[in-house]
Structures are given as structure tokens and as C-alpha cells.
C-alpha positions as CSV (number, residue, x, y, z in Angstrom):
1,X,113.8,58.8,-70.1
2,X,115.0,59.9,-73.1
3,X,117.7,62.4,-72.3
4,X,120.9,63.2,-74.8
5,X,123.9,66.1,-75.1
6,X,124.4,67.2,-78.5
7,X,127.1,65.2,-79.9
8,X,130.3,67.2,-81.6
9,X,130.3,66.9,-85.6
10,X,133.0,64.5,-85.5
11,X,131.1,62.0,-83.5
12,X,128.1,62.5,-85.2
13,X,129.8,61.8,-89.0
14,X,132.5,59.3,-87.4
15,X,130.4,57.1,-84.9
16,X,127.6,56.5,-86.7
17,X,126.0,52.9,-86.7
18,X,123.1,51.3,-88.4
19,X,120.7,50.6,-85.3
20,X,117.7,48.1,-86.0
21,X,116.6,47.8,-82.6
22,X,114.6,50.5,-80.2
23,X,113.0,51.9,-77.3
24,X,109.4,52.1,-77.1
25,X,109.8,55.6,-76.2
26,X,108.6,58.5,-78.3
27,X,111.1,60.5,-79.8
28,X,110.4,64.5,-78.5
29,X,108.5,67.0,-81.1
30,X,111.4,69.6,-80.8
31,X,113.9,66.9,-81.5
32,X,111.7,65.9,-85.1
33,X,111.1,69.7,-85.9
34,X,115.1,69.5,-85.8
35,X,115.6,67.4,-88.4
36,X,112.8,68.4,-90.1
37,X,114.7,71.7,-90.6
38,X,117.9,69.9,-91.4
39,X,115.9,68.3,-94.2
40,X,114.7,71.3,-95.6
41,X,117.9,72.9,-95.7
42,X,119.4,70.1,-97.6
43,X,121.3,71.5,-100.9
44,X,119.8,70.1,-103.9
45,X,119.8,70.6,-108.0
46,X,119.4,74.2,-108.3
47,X,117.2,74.6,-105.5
48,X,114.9,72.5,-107.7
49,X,114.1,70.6,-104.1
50,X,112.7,67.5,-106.0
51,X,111.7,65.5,-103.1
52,X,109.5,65.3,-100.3
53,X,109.1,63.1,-97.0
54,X,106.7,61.0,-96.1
55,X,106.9,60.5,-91.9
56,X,105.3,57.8,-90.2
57,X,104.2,57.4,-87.0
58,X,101.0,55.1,-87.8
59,X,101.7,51.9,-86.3
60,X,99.4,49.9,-88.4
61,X,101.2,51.3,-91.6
62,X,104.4,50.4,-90.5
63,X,103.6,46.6,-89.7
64,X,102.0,47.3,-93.3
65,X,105.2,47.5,-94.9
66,X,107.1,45.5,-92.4
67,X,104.9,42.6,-93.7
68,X,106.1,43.3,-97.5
69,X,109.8,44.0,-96.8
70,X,110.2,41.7,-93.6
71,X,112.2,44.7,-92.4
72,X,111.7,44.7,-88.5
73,X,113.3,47.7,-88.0
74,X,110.2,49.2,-89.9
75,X,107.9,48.2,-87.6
76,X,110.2,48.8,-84.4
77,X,110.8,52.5,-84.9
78,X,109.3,55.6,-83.8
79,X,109.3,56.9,-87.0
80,X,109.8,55.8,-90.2
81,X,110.4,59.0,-92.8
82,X,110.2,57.5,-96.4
83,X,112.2,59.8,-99.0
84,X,111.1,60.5,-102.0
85,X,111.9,61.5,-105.6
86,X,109.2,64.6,-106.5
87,X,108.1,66.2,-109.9
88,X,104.4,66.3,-108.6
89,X,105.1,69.6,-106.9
90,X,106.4,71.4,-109.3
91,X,104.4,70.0,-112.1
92,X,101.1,71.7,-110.2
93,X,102.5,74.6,-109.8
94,X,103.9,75.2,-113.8
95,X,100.0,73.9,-114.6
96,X,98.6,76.7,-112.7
97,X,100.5,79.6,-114.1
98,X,100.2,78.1,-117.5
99,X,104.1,76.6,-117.9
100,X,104.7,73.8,-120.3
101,X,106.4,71.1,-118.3
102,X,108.8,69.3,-120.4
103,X,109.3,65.9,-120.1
104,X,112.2,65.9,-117.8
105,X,111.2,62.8,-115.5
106,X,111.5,61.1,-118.8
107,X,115.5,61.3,-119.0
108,X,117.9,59.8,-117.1
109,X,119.0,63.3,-115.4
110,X,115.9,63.8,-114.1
111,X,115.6,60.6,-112.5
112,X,118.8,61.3,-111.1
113,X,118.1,64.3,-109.9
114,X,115.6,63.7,-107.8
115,X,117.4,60.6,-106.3
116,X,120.5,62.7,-105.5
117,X,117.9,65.1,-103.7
118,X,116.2,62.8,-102.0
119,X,119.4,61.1,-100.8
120,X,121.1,64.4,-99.6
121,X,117.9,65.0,-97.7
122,X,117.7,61.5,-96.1
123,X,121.6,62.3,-95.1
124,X,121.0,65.1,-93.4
125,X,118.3,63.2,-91.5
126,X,120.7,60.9,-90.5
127,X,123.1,63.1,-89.6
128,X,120.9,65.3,-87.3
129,X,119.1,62.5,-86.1
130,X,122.6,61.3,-84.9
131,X,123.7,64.6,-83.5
132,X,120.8,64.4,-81.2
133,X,121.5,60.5,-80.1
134,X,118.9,58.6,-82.1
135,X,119.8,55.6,-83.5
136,X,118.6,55.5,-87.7
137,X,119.3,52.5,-90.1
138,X,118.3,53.5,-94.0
139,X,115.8,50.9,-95.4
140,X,116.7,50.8,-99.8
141,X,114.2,47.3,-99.5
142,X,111.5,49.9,-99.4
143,X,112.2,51.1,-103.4
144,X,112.6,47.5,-104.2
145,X,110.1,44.8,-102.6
146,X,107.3,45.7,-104.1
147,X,107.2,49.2,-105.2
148,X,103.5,49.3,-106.8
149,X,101.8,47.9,-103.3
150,X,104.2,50.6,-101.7
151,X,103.3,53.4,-103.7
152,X,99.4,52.6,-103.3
153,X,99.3,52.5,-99.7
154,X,101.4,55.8,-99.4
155,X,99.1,57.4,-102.0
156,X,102.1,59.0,-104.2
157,X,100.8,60.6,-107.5
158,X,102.4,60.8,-110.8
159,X,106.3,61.4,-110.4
160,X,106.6,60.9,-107.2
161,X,108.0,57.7,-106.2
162,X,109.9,56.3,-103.2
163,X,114.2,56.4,-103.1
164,X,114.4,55.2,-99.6
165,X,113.6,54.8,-95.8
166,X,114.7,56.3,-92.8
167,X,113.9,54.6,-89.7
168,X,114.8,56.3,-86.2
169,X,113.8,55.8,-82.8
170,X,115.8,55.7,-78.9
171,X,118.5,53.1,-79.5
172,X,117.9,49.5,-78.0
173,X,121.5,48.5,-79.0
174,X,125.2,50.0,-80.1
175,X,126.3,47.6,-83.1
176,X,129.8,47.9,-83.2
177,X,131.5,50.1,-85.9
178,X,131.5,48.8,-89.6
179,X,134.5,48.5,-91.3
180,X,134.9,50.8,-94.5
181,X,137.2,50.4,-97.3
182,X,140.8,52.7,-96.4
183,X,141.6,55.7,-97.5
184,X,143.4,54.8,-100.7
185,X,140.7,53.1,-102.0
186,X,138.4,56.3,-101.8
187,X,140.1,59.0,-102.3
188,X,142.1,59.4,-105.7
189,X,143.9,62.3,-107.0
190,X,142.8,64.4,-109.7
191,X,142.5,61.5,-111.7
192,X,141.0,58.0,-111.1
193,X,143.5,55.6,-109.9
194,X,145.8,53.5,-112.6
195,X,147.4,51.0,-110.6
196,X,144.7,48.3,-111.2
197,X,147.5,45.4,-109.3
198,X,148.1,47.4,-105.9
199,X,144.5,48.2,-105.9
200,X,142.8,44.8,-106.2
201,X,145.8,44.0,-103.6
202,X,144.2,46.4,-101.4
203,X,140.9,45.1,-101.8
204,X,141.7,41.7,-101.0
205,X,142.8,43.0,-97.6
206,X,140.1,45.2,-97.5
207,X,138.0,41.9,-97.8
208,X,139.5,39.8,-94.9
209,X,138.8,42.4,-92.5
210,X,135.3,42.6,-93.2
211,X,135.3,39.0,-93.1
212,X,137.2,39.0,-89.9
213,X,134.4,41.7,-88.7
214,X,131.7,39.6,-89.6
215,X,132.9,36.6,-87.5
216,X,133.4,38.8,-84.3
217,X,130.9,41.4,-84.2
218,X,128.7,41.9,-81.5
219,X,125.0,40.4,-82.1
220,X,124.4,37.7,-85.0
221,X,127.9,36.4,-86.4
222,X,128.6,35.2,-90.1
223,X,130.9,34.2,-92.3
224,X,130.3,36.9,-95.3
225,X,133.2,38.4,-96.5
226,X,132.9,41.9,-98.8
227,X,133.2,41.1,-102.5
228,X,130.4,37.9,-102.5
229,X,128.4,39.0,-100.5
230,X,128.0,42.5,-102.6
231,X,128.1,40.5,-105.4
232,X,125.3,38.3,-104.0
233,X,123.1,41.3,-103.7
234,X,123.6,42.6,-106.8
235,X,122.5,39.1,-108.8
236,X,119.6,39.3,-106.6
237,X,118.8,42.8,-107.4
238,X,118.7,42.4,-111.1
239,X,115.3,40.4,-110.8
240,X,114.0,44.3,-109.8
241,X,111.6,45.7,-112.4
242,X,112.7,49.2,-111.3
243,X,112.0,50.9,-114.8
244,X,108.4,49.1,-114.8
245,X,107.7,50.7,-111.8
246,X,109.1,53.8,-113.0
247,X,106.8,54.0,-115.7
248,X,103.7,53.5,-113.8
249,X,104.7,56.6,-111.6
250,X,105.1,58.7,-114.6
251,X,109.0,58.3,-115.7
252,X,108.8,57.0,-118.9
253,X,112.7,57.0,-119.2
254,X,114.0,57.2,-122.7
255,X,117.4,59.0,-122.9
């Protein structure tokens, strides 16, 4: 049975893992209206709160999308909360008190805007859902397989479409800790780094230990270091038609 002490902040932010594997038990109600209220106090763009969630607990849905991303953590979960970028909201609202809604999803800002909402929001899922010892992984493949058929079988209107996934559920497995790049590679200061030599030194050593992580790691072993495969995913990613599907949910991004 599903029973968990809160963890401290630091083990919360600090031992996080991506999980892919879970329980078949149900996660409680009063642990969900948790993070639900962590999500809805997520800061956003001038309280503009351009997003909403989408949570899924229909099982049939979830092999649904499992079947167009081939994600089986999507169909393994609990729940499934799918993020969202949201105009729609506020757009009904400015119609019914007679507002003139400019065309804001039609910049780049606004697009970015809701994103950055929608990915603070999904954070603070993560980081509650942690605090509480659920194991999460965030899905991306879900804005990207095959974002019409996705968007039709969530129903999302004009200007709302999806940024990402959230699946969370009683954790089957502990994968070990990730290695992340160090220190001075993140944190510059007050002014970006100029000392391109020492830094693509550091990367390069930065590299071999995530190779070296890949070839021990508990679970499925591989031979992947950092920078190809990276690089891999993002020649892959540019066959995306992001900006298509962009258009067809009302962001007809010009500037």
C-alpha cells in the first residue's frame, strides 16, 4: 500500500529521476488535489495563466496515445496530466464583455508565453508530485508525434494546443541519477562565458561521463554519449511541422 513521508525540498529538487515504470495502484485523491494546487499556484506572465491541464485517468485514452507516441509510460501511469498552452480562456471571456482580442497568439511572444506557463506549471507538478514520492517522467513526444490526431482526441479548441505530458503513478523502479553538465557550464557571471577553448574542454569531459553513465546504468545499457546523441534528436526533430500544426490551432505566427 501506497504509503510516503513528505520528502525535504532538497530531496525533492536533488533526487529526482525520470520513472517509466509503475504500480498498478491508484495514486490517493488528497495527494492529486495537492498538486493540483501546486499547479494553480504556478507564477506565470502577468498572472495571464495561459494554460490549462488536461488529466487522464481513462485507460482507453491513454493506450490511445500510447499507440501514436509508442510511449509506454503513457499507458503505464496512473495519470497522465497533458499541459497546455491556452488563449481559449481568455479569448471567451474578452468576447463576452465586448474586448477586442488582439492577435497575440500570432507573435512569437505569445507563443512563448504560453509555453513558459505551461512548463512552470508542469514543474511544479513534478516537483510536488516528487515531494509526495510519486515517480513522474515528462512526455515532449506528445507535442510532436502527431499533434493534429492528438489535439482531436483531446478536443482542444482554437489556441489551445498541447506543450507537454506529465505522467505519474507509484514507482515500479529507481533509475539511477542522471548525470548533468557541472556547475561551470550553467552558471555564468553577469555575462555569458568568453572562454570558448576551456569550455568546449569542459564539455568533452562533460561527454565521457555521460557516456560512461550510459554504459553502467542500472536497466537497459548503451553506448550514447551526450553531444550525438542530442544531435541525433535534433536532425530528427526538424522533420516536425510544429508551425503547421500551430496554424491549425489558431497561431498564425508572423512576427
Amino acid at each position: 500500500m501506497y504509503i510516503t513521508d513528505m520528502k525535504t525540498v532538497k530531496e525533492t529538487l536533488l533526487e529526482r529521476t525520470s520513472v517509466r515504470r509503475y504500480e498498478r495502484e491508484a495514486i490517493p485523491q488528497e495527494t492529486m488535489d495537492f498538486i493540483y494546487e501546486a499547479i494553480r499556484n504556478t507564477p506565470t506572465s502577468y498572472n495571464g495563466q495561459q494554460f490549462s491541464v488536461i488529466d487522464i485517468d481513462d485507460q482507453k485514452l491513454k493506450e490511445e496515445l500510447y499507440a501514436i507516441t509508442g510511449q509506454k509510460q503513457l499507458k503505464t501511469c496512473n495519470r497522465l496530466l497533458i499541459f497546455c498552452s491556452d488563449y481559449n480562456k481568455i479569448s471567451m471571456l474578452a468576447e463576452k464583455k465586448g474586448i477586442a482580442m488582439p492577435a497575440f497568439t500570432d507573435t512569437m511572444d505569445g507563443v512563448t508565453i504560453g509555453i513558459i506557463d505551461a512548463a512552470l506549471a508542469m514543474m511544479s507538478a513534478v516537483a510536488a508530485a516528487q515531494s509526495e514520492g510519486l515517480g513522474s517522467n515528462c512526455i515532449g513526444y506528445l507535442r510532436t508525434a502527431n499533434p493534429a490526431k492528438i489535439a482531436e482526441l483531446l478536443k482542444l479548441p482554437k489556441g489551445v494546443f498541447v506543450v507537454c505530458g506529465l505522467a505519474l503513478g507509484i514507482p515500479r523502479e529507481q533509475p539511477d541519477l542522471k548525470p548533468k553538465q557541472p556547475h561551470d557550464l550553467v552558471f555564468f557571471k553577469n555575462a555569458y562565458r568568453q572562454d570558448k577553448d576551456k569550455m568546449v574542454s569542459e564539455m568533452e569531459e562533460y561527454d565521457e561521463v555521460v557516456k560512461q553513465y550510459n554504459r553502467t546504468r542500472a536497466g537497459g545499457t548503451t553506448d550514447n554519449d551526450w553531444v550525438a546523441h542530442i544531435i541525433n534528436y535534433y536532425d530528427h526533430a526538424m522533420n516536425y511541422r510544429i508551425l503547421d500544426y500551430l496554424r491549425d490551432q489558431g497561431y498564425n505566427v508572423t512576427r
